[in-house]
C-alpha positions as CSV (number, residue, x, y, z in Angstrom):
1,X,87.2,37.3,105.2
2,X,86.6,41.0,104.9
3,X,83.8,41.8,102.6
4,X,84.3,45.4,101.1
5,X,81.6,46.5,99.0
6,X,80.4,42.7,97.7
7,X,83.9,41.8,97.6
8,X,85.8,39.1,99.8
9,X,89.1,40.9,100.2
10,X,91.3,38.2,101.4
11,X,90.2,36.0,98.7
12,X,91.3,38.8,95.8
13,X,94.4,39.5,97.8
14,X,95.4,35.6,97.6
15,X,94.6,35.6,93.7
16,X,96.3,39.0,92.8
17,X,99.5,37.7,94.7
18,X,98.9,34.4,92.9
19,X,99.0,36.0,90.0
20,X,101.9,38.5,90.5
21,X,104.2,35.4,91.7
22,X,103.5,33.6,87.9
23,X,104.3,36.9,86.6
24,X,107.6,36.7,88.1
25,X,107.8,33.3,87.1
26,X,107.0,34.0,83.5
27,X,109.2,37.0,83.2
28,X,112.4,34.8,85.3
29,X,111.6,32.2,82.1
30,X,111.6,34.6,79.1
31,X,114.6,35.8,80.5
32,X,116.5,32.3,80.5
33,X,114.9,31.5,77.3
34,X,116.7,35.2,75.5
35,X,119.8,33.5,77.3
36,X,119.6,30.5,75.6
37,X,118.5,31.8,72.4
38,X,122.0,34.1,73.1
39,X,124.2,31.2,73.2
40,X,123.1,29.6,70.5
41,X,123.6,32.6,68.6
42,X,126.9,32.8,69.8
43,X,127.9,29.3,68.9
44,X,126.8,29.9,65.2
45,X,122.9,29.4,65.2
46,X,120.1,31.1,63.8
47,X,118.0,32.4,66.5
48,X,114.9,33.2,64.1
49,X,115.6,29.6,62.2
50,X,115.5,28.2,65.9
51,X,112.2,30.3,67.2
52,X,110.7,28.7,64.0
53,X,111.6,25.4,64.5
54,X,109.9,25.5,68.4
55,X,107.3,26.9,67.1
56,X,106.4,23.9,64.1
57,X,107.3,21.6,66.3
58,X,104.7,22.3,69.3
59,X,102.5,21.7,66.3
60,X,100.9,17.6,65.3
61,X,102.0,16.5,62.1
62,X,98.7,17.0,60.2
63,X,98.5,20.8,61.6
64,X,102.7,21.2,60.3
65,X,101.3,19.7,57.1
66,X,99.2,21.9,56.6
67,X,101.0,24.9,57.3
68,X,104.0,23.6,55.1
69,X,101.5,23.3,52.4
70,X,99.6,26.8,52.7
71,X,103.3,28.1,53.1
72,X,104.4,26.6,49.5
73,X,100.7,27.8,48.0
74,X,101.2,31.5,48.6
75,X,105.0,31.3,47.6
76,X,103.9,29.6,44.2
77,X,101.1,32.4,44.0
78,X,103.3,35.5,45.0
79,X,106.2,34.0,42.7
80,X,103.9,33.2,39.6
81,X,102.1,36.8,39.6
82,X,105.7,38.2,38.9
């Protein structure tokens, strides 16, 4: 290993092209989630609807809860101050 200034060269070079692989990775996924997104879309679903429902359902039932209930507090708030 090459040691440049305090720093083991070969080692960095091994984590940046880590690093820039799961970037590639990452960015190959987002696009083949936009596709599937796109097909549902096309088929008659709600992207936004859909984006909402991954998103509650990566949550545990007490944390959705909570959410649901926060969600219905400010609407009641909002809605009464009208």
């Amino acid at each position: 290993m090459v040691d440049t200034g305090g720093v083991a060269g070969a080692a960095l070079r091994a984590f940046i092209e880590r690093i820039e692989r799961l970037e590639e990775e990452k960015k190959a996924l987002s696009d083949d989630i936009r596709e599937v997104y796109a097909e549902a879309k096309a088929q008659g679903f709600e992207p936004k609807v859909m984006r909402q429902v991954v998103r509650l359902r990566k949550m545990d039932r007490e944390q959705r809860q909570e959410q649901e209930a926060l969600l219905d507090l400010y609407l009641h708030a909002i809605e009464g101050g009208q």
